[in-house]
C-alpha angles and dihedrals in degrees: 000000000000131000094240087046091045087049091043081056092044091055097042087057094056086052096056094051086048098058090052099045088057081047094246114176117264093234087052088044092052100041088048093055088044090059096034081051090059098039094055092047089059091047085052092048092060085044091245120158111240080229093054096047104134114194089258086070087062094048099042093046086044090061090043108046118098098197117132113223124199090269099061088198111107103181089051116118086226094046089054093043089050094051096044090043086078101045105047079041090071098033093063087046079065105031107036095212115044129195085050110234096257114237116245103251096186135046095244086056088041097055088041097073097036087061092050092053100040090053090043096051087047088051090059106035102040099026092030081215120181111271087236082058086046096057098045094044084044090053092053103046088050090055100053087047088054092049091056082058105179086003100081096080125128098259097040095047082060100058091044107149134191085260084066099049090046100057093051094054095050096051083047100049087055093078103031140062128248091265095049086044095060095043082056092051092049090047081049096050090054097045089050102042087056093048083061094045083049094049088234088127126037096225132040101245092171084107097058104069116101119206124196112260105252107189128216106273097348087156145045119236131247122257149150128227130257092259093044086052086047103047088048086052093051102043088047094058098058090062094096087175113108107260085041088066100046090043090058088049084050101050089033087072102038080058095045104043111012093230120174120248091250087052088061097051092051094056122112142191096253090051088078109071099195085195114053078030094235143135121211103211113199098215104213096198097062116010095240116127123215120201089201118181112273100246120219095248092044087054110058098036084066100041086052096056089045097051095034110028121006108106120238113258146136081257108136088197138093111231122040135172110281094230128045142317087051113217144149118272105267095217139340094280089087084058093049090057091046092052092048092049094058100046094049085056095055100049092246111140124182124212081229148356109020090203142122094273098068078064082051088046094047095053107049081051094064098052097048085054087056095064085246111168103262085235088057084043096048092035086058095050093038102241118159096200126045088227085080107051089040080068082083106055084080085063090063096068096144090066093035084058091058088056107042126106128251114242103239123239120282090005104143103237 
């Protein structure tokens, strides 16, 4: 046997362990080695090292496989994903890293990512900013960079005008609302004003971004009523699969509590004390963190996922995908599409958003409706200032009806 061919087994191995390490299912193990296999023996027909694999061996031995797969249908989007999962499976084993980080081929790409460093490393060392604000003011900024295209090259950034800027901002503002426009132009102002700092532009252009106005409580929240949060919960419930049992522990505390996705995301096991029958919430938005009395529901919804369904990892948190590989939610978007899910399946539509937060609003609501002081309102939802939790009193507007004042007759309106 060959060296190449003693090295390929040797790979292959280490996939394999990886798979059922990460509890992956033996019918998936084994239909995932029977395609790697394949896949090695072609790069070992046109005489490739595994090491030296590049993403253009993938696409040229997919179009020339002829294998079947359960689902029969080949121009399928599940069909191609499930062909290419294998293979970049194994790849990463290898590589470590796959897709490989392309190189920057011209000066403009090149720059590109040096400014983007540069900005995130300043970020760190000199705002001490939260990693989740790096990357977001990081996106941006790369964004912008890639929009200039050839442009961002040393000569031309420092020349950037208002025009430029402009510009930006128009093609921008088509896709997104007033809210998400003025999070970008605030993005924009930060990543100008350091490429001043940095003496990258000749002129602080940070000023001259203009942000829509967004006013105090212009809008009322989205929310759901006391019969839609229970008819979610219910038919949620009645989900025993897994992910069915993890998605009602899930929803049980966004009811209970009103805790925000991140806050979720954040929980771990050792956040819930059995014994004292409390739960310690990380609230994300502030910083602040509430130890709040482990409700009977609560309880047993999350007992339930941890004895039933939960798998069985090193993972320190809560919450984890429901198929392999097994790993933490990676933000609070995971909880967004499981929220959206389940209220698809119970019939419940909003008017708006069809996030965690209508579970937030309902339940201030109830509890506004339950005479419940507005500080034991705010402390639950871990608010520091009592202006954000007053935000919910426009959710209320039953109760706000049988107060108002009638307009008088004859009165010019």
């Amino acid at each position: 046997m060959s060296d190449q061919s003693t090295n390929n087994d040797a790979w292959l191995s280490k996939l394999r362990s990886h798979m059922e390490t990460e509890c992956y299912g033996a019918g998936t193990v084994s239909q995932y080695m029977g395609v790697a296999r394949r896949f090695v023996a072609d790069l070992n027909k046109r005489r490739v090292a595994i090491t030296a694999a590049r993403p253009e061996d993938i696409d040229r031995y997919l179009q020339q496989a002829p294998w079947t797969h359960p689902l029969r249908h080949e121009d399928s989007p599940d069909y191609r994903h499930w062909r290419s999962t294998p293979l970049n499976m194994l790849l990463r084993v290898v590589h470590g890293q796959w897709p490989p980080v392309a190189a920057a081929v011209t000066p403009a790409t090149k720059l590109q990512q040096e400014i983007c460093e540069a900005y995130s490393l300043w970020m760190v060392a000199f705002r001490g900013l939260a990693q989740t604000t790096i990357l977001c003011r990081r996106s941006e900024a790369c964004c912008f960079l890639v929009w200039l295209g050839e442009r961002a090259t040393r000569e031309e950034l420092s020349r950037l005008t208002l025009h430029d800027v402009d510009a930006y901002m128009k093609q921008r503002a088509s896709s997104l609302r007033r809210i998400s426009l003025k999070d970008v132009a605030g993005k924009m102002r930060s990543f100008l004003r350091w490429l001043h700092m940095a003496e990258r532009t000749t002129r602080d252009l940070s000023p001259t971004v203009i942000a829509p106005s967004i006013y105090a409580h212009e809008g009322i929240p989205c929310a759901i009523g006391a019969e839609d949060v229970k008819r979610v919960l219910a038919v949620t419930q009645d989900d025993q699969t897994a992910k069915g049992l993890r998605d009602y522990a899930i929803l049980t505390l966004l009811s209970t509590y009103g805790v925000r996705a991140g806050e979720i995301t954040a929980l771990r096991l050792d956040d819930v004390d059995w014994r004292k029958e409390t739960v310690r919430i990380r609230h994300s938005k502030t910083g602040a963190t509430s130890h709040l009395p482990l409700l009977p529901e609560a309880g047993e919804a999350v007992l339930q996922y941890l004895q039933k369904s939960r798998p069985k990892t090193h993972f320190r948190e809560m919450f984890l995908r429901s198929k392999a590989p097994y790993r933490p939610f990676t933000g609070g978007g995971a909880v967004h599409g499981l929220v959206h899910v389940r209220l698809k399946a119970a019939g419940v539509s909003t008017a708006g958003k069809h996030g965690p937060h209508i579970f937030r609003h309902a339940r201030a609501v109830s509890l506004l409706r339950a005479t419940v002081p507005m500080k034991q309102i705010g402390d639950l939802l871990g608010h520091r200032s009592a202006d954000s939790t007053l935000a919910y009193l426009k959710l209320a507007t039953e109760d706000l009806r049988a107060v108002a004042m009638e307009i008088p007759i004859g009165a010019k309106v």
